[in-house]
C-alpha atoms as a printed R data frame, in Angstrom:
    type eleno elety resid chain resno       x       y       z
1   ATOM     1    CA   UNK     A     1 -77.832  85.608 -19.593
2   ATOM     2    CA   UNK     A     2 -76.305  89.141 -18.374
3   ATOM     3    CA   UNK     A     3 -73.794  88.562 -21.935
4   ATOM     4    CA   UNK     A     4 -70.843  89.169 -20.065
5   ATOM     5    CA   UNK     A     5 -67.777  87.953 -22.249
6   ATOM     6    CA   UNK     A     6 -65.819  84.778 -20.402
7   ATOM     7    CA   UNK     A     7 -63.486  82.783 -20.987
8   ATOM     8    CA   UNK     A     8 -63.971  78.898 -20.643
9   ATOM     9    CA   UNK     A     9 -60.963  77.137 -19.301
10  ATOM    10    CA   UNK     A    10 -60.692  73.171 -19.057
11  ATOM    11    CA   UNK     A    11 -58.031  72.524 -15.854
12  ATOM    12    CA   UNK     A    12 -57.102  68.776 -15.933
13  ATOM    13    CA   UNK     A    13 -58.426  66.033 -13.913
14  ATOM    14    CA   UNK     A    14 -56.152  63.883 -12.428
15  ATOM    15    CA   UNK     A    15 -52.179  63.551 -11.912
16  ATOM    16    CA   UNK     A    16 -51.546  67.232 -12.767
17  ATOM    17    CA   UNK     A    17 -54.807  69.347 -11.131
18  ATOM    18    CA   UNK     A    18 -52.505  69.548  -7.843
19  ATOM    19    CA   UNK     A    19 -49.642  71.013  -9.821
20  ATOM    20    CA   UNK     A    20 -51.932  72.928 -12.442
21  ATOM    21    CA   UNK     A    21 -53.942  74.780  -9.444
22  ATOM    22    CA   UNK     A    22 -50.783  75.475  -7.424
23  ATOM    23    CA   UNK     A    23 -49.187  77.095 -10.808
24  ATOM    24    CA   UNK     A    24 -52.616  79.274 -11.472
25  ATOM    25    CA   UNK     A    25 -52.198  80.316  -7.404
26  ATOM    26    CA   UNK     A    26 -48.524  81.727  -8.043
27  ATOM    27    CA   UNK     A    27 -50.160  83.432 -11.273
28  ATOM    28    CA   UNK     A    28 -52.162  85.327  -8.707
29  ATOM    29    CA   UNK     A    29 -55.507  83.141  -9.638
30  ATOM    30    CA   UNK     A    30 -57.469  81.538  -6.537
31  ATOM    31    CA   UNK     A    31 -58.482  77.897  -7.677
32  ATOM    32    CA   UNK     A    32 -60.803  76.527  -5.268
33  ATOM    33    CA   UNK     A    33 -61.703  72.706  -6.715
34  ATOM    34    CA   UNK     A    34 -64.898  71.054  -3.861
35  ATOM    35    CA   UNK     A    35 -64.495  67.572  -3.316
36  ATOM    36    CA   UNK     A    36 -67.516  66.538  -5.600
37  ATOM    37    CA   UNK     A    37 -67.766  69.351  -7.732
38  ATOM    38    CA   UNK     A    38 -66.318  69.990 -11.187
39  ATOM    39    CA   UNK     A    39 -66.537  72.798 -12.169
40  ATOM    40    CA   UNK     A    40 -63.542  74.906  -9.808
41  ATOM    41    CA   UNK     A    41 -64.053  79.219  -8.437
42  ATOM    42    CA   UNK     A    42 -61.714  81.138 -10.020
43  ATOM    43    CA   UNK     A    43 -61.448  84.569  -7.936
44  ATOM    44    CA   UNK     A    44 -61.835  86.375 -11.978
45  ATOM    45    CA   UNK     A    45 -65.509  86.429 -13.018
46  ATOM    46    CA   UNK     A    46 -64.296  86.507 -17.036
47  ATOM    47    CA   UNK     A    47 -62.972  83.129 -16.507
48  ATOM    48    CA   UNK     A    48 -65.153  80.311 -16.016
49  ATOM    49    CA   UNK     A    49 -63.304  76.702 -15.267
50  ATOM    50    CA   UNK     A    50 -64.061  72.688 -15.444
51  ATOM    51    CA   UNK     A    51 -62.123  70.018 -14.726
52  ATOM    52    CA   UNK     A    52 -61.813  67.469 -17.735
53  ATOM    53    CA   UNK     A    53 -58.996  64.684 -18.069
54  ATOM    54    CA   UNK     A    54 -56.248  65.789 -20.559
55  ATOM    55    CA   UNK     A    55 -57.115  62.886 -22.981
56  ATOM    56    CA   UNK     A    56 -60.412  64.402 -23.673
57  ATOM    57    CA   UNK     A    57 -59.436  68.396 -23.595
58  ATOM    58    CA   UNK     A    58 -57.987  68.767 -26.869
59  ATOM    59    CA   UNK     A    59 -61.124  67.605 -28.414
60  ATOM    60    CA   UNK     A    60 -63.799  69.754 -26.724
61  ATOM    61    CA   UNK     A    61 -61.566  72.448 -27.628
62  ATOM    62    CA   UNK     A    62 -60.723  71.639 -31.226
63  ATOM    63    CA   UNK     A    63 -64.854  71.894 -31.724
64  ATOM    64    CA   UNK     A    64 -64.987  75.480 -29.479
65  ATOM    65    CA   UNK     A    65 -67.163  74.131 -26.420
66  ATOM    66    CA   UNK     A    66 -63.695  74.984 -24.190
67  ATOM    67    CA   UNK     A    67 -61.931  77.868 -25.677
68  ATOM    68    CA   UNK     A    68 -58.745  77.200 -23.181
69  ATOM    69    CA   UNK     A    69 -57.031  74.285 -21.464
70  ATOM    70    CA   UNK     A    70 -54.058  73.235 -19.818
71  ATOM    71    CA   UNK     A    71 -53.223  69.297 -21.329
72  ATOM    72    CA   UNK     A    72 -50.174  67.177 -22.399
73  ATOM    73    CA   UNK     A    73 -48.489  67.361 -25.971
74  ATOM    74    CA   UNK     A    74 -49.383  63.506 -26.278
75  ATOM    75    CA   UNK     A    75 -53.073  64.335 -26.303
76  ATOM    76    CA   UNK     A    76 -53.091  67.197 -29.202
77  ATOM    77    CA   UNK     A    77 -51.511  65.517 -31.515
78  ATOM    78    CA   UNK     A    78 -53.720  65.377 -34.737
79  ATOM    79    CA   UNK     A    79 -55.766  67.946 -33.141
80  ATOM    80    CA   UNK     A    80 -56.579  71.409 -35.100
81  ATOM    81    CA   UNK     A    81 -55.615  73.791 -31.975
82  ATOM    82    CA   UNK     A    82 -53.775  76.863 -31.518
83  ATOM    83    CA   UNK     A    83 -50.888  75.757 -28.862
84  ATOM    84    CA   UNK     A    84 -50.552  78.675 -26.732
85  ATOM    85    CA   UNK     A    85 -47.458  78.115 -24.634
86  ATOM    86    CA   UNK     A    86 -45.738  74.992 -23.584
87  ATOM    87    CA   UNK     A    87 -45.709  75.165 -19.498
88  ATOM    88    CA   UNK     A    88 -42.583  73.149 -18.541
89  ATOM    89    CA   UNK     A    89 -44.057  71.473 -15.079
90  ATOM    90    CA   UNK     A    90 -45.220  67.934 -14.145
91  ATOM    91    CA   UNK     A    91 -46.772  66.137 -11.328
92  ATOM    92    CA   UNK     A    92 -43.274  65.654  -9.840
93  ATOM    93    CA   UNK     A    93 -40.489  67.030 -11.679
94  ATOM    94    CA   UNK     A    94 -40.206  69.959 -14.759
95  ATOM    95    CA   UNK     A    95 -38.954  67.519 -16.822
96  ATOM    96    CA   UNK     A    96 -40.880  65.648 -19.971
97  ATOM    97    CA   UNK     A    97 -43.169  62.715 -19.290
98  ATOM    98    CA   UNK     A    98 -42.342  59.636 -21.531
99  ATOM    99    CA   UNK     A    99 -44.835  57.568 -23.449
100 ATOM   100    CA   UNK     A   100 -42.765  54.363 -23.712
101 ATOM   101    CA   UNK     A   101 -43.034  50.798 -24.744
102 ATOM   102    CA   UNK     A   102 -42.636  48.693 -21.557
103 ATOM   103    CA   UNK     A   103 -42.718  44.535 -21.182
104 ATOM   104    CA   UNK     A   104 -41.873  41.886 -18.206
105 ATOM   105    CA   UNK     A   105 -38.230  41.797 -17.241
106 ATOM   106    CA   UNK     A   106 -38.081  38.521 -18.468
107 ATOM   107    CA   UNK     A   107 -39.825  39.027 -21.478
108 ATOM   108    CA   UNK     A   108 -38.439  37.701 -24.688
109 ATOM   109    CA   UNK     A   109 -39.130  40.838 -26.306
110 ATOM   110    CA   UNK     A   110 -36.253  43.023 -26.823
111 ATOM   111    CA   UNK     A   111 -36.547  45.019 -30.125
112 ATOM   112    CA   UNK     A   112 -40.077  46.353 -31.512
113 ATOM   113    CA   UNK     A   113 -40.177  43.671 -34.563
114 ATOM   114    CA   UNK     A   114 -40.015  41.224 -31.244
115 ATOM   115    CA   UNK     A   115 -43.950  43.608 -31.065
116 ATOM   116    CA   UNK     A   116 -45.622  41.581 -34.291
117 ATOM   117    CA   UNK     A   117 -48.521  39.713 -33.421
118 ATOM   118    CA   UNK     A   118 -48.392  40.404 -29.959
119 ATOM   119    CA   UNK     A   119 -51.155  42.120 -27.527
120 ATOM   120    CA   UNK     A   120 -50.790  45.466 -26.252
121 ATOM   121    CA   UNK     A   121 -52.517  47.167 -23.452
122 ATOM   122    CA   UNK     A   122 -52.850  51.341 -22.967
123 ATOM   123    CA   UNK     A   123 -54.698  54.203 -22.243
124 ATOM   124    CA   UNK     A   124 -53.447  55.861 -25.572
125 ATOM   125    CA   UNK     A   125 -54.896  53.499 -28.509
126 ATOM   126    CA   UNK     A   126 -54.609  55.930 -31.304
127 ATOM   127    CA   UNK     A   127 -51.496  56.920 -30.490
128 ATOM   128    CA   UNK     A   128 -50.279  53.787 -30.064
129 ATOM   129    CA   UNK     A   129 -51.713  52.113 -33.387
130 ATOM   130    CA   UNK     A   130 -50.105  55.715 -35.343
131 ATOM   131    CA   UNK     A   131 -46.623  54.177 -33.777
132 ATOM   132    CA   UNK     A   132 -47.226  50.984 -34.655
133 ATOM   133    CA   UNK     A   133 -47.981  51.818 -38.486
134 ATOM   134    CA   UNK     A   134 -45.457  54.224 -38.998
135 ATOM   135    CA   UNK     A   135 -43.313  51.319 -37.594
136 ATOM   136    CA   UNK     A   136 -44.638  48.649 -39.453
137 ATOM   137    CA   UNK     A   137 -45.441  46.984 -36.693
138 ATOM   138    CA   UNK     A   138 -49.072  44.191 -36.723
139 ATOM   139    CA   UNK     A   139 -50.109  44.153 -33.116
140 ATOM   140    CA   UNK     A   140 -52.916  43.798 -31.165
141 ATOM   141    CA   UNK     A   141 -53.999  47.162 -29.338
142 ATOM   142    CA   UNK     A   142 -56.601  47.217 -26.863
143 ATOM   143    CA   UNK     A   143 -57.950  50.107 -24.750
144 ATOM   144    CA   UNK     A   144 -56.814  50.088 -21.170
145 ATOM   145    CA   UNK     A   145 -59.166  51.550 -18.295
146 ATOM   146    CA   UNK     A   146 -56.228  52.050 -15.625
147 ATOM   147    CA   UNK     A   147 -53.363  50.701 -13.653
148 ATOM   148    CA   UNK     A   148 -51.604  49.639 -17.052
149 ATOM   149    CA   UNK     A   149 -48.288  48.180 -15.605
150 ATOM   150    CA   UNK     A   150 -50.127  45.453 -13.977
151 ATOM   151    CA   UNK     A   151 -51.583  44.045 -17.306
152 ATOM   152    CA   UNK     A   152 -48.124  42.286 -18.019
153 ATOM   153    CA   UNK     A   153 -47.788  39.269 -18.827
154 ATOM   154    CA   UNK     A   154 -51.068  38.114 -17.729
155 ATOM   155    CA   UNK     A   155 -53.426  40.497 -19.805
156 ATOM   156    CA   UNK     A   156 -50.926  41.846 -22.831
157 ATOM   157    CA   UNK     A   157 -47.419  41.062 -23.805
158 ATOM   158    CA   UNK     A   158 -46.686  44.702 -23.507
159 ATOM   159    CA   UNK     A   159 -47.977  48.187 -22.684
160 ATOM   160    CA   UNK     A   160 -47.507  51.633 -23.857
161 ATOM   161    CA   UNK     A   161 -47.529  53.612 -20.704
162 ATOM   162    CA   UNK     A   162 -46.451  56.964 -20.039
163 ATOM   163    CA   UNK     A   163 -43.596  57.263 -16.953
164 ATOM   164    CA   UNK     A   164 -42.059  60.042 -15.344
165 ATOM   165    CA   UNK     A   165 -39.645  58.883 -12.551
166 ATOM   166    CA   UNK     A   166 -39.810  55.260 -13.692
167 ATOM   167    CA   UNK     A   167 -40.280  54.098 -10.709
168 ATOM   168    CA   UNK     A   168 -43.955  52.607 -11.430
169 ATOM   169    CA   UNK     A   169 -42.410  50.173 -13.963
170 ATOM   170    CA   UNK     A   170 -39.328  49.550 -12.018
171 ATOM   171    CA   UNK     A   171 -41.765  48.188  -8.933
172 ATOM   172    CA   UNK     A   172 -43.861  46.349 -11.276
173 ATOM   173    CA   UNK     A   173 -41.076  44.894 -12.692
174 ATOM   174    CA   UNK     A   174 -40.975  45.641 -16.239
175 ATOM   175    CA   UNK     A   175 -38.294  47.537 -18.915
176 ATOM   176    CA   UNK     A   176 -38.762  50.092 -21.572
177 ATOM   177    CA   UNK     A   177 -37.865  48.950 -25.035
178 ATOM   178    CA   UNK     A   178 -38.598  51.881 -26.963
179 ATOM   179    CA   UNK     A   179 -39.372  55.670 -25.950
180 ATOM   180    CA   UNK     A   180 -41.851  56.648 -28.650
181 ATOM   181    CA   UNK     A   181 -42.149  60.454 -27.453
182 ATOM   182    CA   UNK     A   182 -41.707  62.936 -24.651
183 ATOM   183    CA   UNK     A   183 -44.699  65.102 -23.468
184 ATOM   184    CA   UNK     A   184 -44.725  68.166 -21.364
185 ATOM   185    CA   UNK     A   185 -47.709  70.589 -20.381
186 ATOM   186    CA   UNK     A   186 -49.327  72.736 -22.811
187 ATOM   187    CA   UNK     A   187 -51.619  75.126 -23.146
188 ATOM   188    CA   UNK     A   188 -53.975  75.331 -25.939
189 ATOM   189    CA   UNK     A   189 -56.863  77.283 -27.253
190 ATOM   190    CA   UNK     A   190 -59.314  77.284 -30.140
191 ATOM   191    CA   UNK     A   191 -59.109  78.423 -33.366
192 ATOM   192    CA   UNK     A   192 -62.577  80.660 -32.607
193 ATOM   193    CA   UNK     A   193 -61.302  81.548 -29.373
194 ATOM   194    CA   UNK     A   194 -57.794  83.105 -30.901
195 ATOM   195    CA   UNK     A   195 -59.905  84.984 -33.186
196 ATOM   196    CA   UNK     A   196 -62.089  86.801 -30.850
197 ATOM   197    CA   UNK     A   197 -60.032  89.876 -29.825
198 ATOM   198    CA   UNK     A   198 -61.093  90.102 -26.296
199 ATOM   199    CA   UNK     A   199 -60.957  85.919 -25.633
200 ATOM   200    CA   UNK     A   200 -57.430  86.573 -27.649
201 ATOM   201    CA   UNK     A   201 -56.157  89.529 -25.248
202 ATOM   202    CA   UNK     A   202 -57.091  87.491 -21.911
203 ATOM   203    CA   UNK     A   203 -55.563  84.631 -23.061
204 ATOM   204    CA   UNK     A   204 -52.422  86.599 -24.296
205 ATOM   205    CA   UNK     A   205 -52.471  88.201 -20.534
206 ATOM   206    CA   UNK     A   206 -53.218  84.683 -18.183
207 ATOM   207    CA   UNK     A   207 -50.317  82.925 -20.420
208 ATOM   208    CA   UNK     A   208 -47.875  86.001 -19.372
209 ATOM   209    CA   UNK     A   209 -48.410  85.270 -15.421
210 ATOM   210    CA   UNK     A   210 -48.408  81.844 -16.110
211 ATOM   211    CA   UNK     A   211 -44.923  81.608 -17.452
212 ATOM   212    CA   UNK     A   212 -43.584  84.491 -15.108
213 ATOM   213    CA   UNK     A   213 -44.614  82.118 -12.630
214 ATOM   214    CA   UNK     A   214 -42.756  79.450 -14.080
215 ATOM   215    CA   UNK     A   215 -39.502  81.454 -14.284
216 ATOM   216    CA   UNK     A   216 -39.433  83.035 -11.308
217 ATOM   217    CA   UNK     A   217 -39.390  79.274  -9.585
218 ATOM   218    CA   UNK     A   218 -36.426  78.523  -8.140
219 ATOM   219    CA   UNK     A   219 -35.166  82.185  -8.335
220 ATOM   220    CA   UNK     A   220 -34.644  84.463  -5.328
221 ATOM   221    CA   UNK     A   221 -33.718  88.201  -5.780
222 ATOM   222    CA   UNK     A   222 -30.868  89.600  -3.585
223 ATOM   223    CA   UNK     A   223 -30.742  93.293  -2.505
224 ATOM   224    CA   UNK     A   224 -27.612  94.678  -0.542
225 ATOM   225    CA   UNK     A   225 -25.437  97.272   0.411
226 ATOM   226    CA   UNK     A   226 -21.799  98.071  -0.998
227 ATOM   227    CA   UNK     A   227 -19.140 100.581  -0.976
228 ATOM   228    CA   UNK     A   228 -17.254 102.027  -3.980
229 ATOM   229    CA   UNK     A   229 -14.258 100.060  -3.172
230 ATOM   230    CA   UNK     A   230 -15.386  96.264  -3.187
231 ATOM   231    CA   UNK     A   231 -18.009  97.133  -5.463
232 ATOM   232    CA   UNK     A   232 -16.415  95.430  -8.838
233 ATOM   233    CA   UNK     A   233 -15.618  92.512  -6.934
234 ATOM   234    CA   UNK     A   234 -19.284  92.096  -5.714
235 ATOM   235    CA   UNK     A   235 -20.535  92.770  -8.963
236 ATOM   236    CA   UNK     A   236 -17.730  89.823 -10.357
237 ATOM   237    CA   UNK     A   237 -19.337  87.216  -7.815
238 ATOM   238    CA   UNK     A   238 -23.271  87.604  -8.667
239 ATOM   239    CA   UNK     A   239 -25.133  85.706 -11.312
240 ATOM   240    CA   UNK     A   240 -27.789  87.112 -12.584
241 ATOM   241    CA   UNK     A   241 -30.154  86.675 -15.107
242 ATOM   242    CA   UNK     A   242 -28.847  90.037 -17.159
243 ATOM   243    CA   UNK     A   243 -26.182  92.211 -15.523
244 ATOM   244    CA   UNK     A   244 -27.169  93.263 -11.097
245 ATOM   245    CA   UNK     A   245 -29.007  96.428 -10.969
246 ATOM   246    CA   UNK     A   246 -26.738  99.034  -9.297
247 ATOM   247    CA   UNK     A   247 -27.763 102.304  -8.007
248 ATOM   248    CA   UNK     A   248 -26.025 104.816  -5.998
249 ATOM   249    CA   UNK     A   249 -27.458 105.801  -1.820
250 ATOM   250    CA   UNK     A   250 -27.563 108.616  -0.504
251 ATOM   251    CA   UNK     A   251 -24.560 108.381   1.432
252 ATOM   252    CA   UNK     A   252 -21.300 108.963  -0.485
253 ATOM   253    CA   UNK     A   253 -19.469 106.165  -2.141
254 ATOM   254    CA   UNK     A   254 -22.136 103.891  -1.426
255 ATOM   255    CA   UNK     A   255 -23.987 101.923  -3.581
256 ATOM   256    CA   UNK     A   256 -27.284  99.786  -3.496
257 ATOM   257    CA   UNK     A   257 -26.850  96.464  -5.825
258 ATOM   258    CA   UNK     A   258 -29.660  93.956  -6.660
259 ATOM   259    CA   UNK     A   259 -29.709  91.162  -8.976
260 ATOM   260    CA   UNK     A   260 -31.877  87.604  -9.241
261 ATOM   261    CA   UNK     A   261 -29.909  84.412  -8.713
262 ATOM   262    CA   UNK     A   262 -31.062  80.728  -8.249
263 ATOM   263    CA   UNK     A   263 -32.416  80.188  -4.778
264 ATOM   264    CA   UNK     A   264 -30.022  77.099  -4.654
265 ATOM   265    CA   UNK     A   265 -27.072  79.349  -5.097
266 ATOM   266    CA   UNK     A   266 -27.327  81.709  -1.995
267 ATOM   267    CA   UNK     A   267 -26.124  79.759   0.689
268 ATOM   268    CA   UNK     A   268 -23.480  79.586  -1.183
269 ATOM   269    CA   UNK     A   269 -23.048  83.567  -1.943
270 ATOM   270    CA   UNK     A   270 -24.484  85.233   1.132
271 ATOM   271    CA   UNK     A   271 -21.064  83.991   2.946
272 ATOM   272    CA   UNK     A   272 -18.767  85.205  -0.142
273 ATOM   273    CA   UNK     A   273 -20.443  88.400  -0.397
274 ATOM   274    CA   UNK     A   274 -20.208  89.311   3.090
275 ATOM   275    CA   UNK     A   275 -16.149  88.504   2.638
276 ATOM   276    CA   UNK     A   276 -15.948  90.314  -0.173
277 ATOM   277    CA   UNK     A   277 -17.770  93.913   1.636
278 ATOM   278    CA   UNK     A   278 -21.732  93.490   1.226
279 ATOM   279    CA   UNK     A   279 -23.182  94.488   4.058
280 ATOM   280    CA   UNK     A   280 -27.442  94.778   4.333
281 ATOM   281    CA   UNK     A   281 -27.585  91.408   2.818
282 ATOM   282    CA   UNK     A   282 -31.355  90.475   1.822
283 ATOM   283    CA   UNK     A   283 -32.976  87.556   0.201
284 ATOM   284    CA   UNK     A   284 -36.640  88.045  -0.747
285 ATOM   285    CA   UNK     A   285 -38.290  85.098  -2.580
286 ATOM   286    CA   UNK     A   286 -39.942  85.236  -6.104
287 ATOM   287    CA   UNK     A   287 -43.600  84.883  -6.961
288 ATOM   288    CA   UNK     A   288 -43.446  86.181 -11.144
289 ATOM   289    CA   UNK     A   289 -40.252  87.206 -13.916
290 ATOM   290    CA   UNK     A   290 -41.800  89.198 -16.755
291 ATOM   291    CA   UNK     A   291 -39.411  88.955 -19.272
């Protein structure tokens, strides 16, 4: 061993590696996962990664043999980790995942006393069976291994499944009773990790591109041209995420503006700046926002 410090970083397996890799890419990391191979190149030798599924991350981490790792608030809870950032992405859509109670359309259940003495199939058993208690619920939980939606009616008289879009239990025909939380991305580290200075400082530095990356999604920056005299009613028609950055060219009464709107937005403003006097009209698109 050369006793080079690195960082070990646990990427998750599964329904968000896609997502997670593309995020570390507009970071400025190269995440190169081989089809049979898991353990991913980073293009930063004082990282080191694996893939591991986000029900088991929080563990290895809460014990120090990962000291970083990108996984879902569902699977830390109970866990002694440091929660680094929350990184508001999913598979699909940066909204919160929902762990939720689901049964058959035409299931006699309808409220969660309807749950007592009943069987219940899912991937998350000890969260489920915490719900349940807290609840004062007596039902049958039982690990599942996969495709959870299709266990009803035949297998379980409910599941506890998380859902996104919905649309899973929608085609397998079955309706949420309860929402029993909402999950979105975080990242954690451990405790050992956090204390280290230098594991601290790179951590402290990969979770500032992260989130730039995050914010800057979505936003474009626009750069143009303006004279003096339409200039306040330029200014008037831009969003921006603090007040436009105005500075004055070199030719008189002329001024350079430039200010970061919502990429949705400028099809919408290009044609009511150029009415209003912008001229030199750019729109550049937005890899990081440092704030």
């Amino acid at each position: 061993m050369s006793g080079k410090q690195v960082l070990s970083l646990g990427l998750p397996k599964g329904s968000l590696q896609s997502a997670t890799v593309d995020l570390f890419g507009k970071a400025g990391f190269t995440v190169t996962v081989g089809s049979r191979s898991y353990f991913p190149s980073i293009d930063d030798h004082e990282i080191e990664c694996m893939l591991i599924r986000p029900q088991e991350a929080s563990r290895y981490v809460e014990k120090g043999l990962l000291d970083l790792a990108v996984t879902g608030f569902d699977w830390i809870l109970g866990r002694d980790v440091v929660e680094v950032a929350e990184l508001e992405y999913s598979k699909q859509l940066r909204r919160p995942v929902r762990w939720v109670v689901a049964v058959p359309e035409d299931s006699p259940i309808r409220t969660l006393a309807d749950l007592n003495g009943k069987r219940i199939a899912t991937e998350a058993v000890e969260l489920t069976e915490k719900f349940l208690a807290e609840e004062g619920i007596d039902a049958e939980v039982e690990f599942s291994w996969g495709a959870t939606e299709v266990k009803c009616p035949q297998l379980a008289d409910a599941i506890v499944d998380v859902t996104e879009t919905g649309s899973s239990l929608r085609a397998n025909h079955l309706r949420v009773v309860h929402e029993i939380l909402q999950s979105t991305t975080r990242l954690i580290a451990s405790r050992a990790a956090m204390a280290d200075d230098w594991k601290r400082g790179k951590i402290e530095a990969l979770t500032m591109l992260l989130r730039a990356a995050l914010l800057a999604e979505g936003k474009s920056q626009l750069m143009l041209n303006v004279e003096f005299e339409n200039l306040a009613a330029v200014e008037d028609e831009l969003p921006s995420l603090k007040s436009p950055t105005v500075s004055p060219l070199r030719q008189k009464g002329w001024f350079a503006v430039s200010t970061i709107v919502n990429s949705a937005q400028v099809r919408y403003l290009i044609p009511r700046l150029k009415a209003l006097g912008a001229e030199d009209i750019i729109e550049l698109p937005l890899r990081k926002v440092v704030e």
